[in-house]
C-alpha positions in Angstrom: -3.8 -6.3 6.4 -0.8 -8.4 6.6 2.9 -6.5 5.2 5.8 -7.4 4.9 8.8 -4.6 4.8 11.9 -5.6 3.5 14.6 -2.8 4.3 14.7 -0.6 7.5 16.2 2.5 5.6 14.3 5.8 5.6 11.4 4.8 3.1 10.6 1.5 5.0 11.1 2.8 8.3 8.9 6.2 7.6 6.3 3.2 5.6 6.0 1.0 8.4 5.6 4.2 10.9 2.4 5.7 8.4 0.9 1.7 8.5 1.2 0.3 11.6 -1.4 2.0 13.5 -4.0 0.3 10.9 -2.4 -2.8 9.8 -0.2 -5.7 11.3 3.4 -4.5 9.9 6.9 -6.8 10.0 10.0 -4.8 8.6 13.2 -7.0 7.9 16.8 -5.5 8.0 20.4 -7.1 8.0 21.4 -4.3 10.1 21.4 -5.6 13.7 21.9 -2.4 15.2 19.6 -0.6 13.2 16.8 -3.3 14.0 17.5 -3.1 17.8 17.0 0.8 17.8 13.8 0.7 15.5 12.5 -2.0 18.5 13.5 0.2 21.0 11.9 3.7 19.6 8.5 1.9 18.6 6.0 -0.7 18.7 6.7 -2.4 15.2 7.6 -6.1 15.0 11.6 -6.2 14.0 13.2 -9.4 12.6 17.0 -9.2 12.2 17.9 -11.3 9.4 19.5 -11.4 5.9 16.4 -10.6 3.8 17.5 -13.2 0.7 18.0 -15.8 2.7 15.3 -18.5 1.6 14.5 -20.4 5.1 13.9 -16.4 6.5 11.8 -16.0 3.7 10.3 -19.3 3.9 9.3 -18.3 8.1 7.7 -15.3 7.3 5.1 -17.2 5.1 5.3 -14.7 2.4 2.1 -15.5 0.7 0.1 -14.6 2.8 0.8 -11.5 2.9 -1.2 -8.7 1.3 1.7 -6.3 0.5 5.0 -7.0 0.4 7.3 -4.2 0.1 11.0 -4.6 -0.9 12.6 -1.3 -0.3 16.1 -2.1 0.8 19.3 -0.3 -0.5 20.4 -3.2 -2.4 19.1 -3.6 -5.6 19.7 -7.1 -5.9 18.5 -8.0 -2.7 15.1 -6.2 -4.1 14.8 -8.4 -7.2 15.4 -11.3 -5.5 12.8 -10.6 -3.1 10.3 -9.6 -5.1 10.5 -12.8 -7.5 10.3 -15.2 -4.2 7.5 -13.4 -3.0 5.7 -13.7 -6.1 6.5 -17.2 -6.5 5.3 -17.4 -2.7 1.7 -16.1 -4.5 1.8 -12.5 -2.6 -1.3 -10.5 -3.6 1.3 -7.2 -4.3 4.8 -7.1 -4.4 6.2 -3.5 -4.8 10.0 -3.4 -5.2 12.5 -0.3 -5.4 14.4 0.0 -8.2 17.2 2.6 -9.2 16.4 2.9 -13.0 13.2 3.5 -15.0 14.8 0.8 -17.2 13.9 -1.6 -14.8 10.1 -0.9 -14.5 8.9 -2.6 -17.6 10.7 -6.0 -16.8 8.8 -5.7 -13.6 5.8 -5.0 -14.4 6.0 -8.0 -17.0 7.1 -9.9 -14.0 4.0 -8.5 -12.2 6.0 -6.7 -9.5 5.2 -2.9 -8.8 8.1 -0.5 -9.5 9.1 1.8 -7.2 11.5 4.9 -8.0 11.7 6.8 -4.6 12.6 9.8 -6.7 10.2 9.9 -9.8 7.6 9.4 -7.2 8.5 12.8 -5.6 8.7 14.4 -8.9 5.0 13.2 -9.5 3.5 14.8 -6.0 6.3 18.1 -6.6 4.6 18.5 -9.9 1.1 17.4 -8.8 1.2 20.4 -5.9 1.5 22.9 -8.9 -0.9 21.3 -11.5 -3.4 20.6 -8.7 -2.6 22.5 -6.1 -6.1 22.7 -4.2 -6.3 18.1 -4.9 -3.1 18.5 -2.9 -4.5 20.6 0.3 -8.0 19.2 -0.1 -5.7 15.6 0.8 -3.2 16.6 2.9 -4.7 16.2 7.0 -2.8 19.4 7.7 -5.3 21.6 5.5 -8.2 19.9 5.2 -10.5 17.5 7.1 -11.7 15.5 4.1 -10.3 12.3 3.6 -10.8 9.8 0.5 -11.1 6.1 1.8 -11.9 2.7 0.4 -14.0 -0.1 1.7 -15.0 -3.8 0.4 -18.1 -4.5 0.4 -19.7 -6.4 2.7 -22.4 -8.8 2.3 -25.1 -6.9 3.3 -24.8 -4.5 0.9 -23.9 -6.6 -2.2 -27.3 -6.3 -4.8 -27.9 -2.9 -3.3 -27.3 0.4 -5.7 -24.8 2.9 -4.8 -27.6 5.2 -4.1 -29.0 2.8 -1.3 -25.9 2.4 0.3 -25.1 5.9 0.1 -28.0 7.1 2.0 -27.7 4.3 4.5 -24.2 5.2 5.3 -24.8 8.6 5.3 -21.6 8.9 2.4 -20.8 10.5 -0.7 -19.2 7.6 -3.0 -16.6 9.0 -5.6 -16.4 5.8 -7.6 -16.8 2.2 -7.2 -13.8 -0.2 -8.1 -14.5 -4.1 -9.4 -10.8 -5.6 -9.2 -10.0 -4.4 -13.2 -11.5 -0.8 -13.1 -13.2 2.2 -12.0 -16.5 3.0 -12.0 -18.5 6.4 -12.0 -20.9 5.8 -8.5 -24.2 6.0 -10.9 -27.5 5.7 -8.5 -28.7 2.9 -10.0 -24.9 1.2 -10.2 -25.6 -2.6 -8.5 -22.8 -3.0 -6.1 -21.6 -6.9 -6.2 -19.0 -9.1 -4.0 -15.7 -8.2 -4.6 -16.0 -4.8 -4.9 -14.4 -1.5 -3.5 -16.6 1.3 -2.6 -14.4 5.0 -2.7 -16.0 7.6 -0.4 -15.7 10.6 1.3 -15.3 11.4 5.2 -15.4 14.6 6.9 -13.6 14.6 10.0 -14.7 17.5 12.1 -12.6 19.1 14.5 
């Protein structure tokens, strides 16, 4: 997947870091010098640049991105980027925000919030209310991991239970683009669909 990372801070630098091994990942910063070290320590594609300026914008061919991320340390600069990137037609735009007062007006403008420290409140408080979820996930503890997949072609009209046993998977659930699922046997998968499954990685 094409993203987009506006901000080369700690969350969009550690982001960029976790996805670019999978995924084709730009980050954007002001910062001159902090772009020219993040080029120099690793592999990611750097553009210097002021990240609300509209012809930068406009050369990064925002929509057609799949995620665009707007995680810089002005909130401003957020908003703004987040509302050209969704008039741009990005698929998701998450933006950082400062105050859960924010969140509804973005979600009405159809822009993920993101608060950097409610969001470590919820996995803090998830590790005690689910503690054996949170080692059963985490690649230091466990070798099971939880991944998605579209499906393909050849498996659209077949049932969950077909594809199961032809992959040799357990599917958790199947997604259709509005909701989940329960991976019934007889469940038809059809085009546009994501398939949830489980992998055991053995040592």
């Amino acid at each position: 997947m094409k993203i987009l990372i506006f901000g080369a801070g700690r969350v969009g630098t550690n982001l960029a870091t976790f996805l670019e091994k999978k995924h084709d990942v730009t980050i954007v910063d002001l910062d001159k010098e902090v772009c020219d070290r993040l080029a120099s320590e690793s592999d990611l594609k750097v553009i210097h640049g002021d990240t609300t300026d509209p012809a930068l914008l406009d050369e990064l061919k925002l929509g057609e991105a799949d995620f665009i991320f707007a995680v810089t340390g002005h909130e401003e600069a957020n908003f703004l980027i987040a509302l050209y990137a969704k008039q741009a037609k990005c698929k998701r735009v998450i933006c950082r925000a400062s105050e859960p007062k924010y969140s509804k007006l973005m979600q009405r403008l159809d822009v993920e919030p993101l608060l950097p420290e409610w969001t470590l409140a919820r996995e803090l408080a998830s590790m005690v209310m689910h503690p054996v979820i949170t080692l059963l996930l985490d690649p230091r503890f466990s070798q099971i991991e939880l991944l998605e997949k579209n499906v393909p072609g050849n498996m659209e009209g077949k049932t969950v239970a077909e594809v199961a046993k032809k992959e040799n998977a357990a599917i958790a659930a199947v997604y259709d683009g509005e909701m989940f699922h329960p991976a019934e046997p007889d469940l038809e998968l059809k085009k546009n669909m994501k398939i949830v499954y489980v992998k055991h990685n053995k040592k």
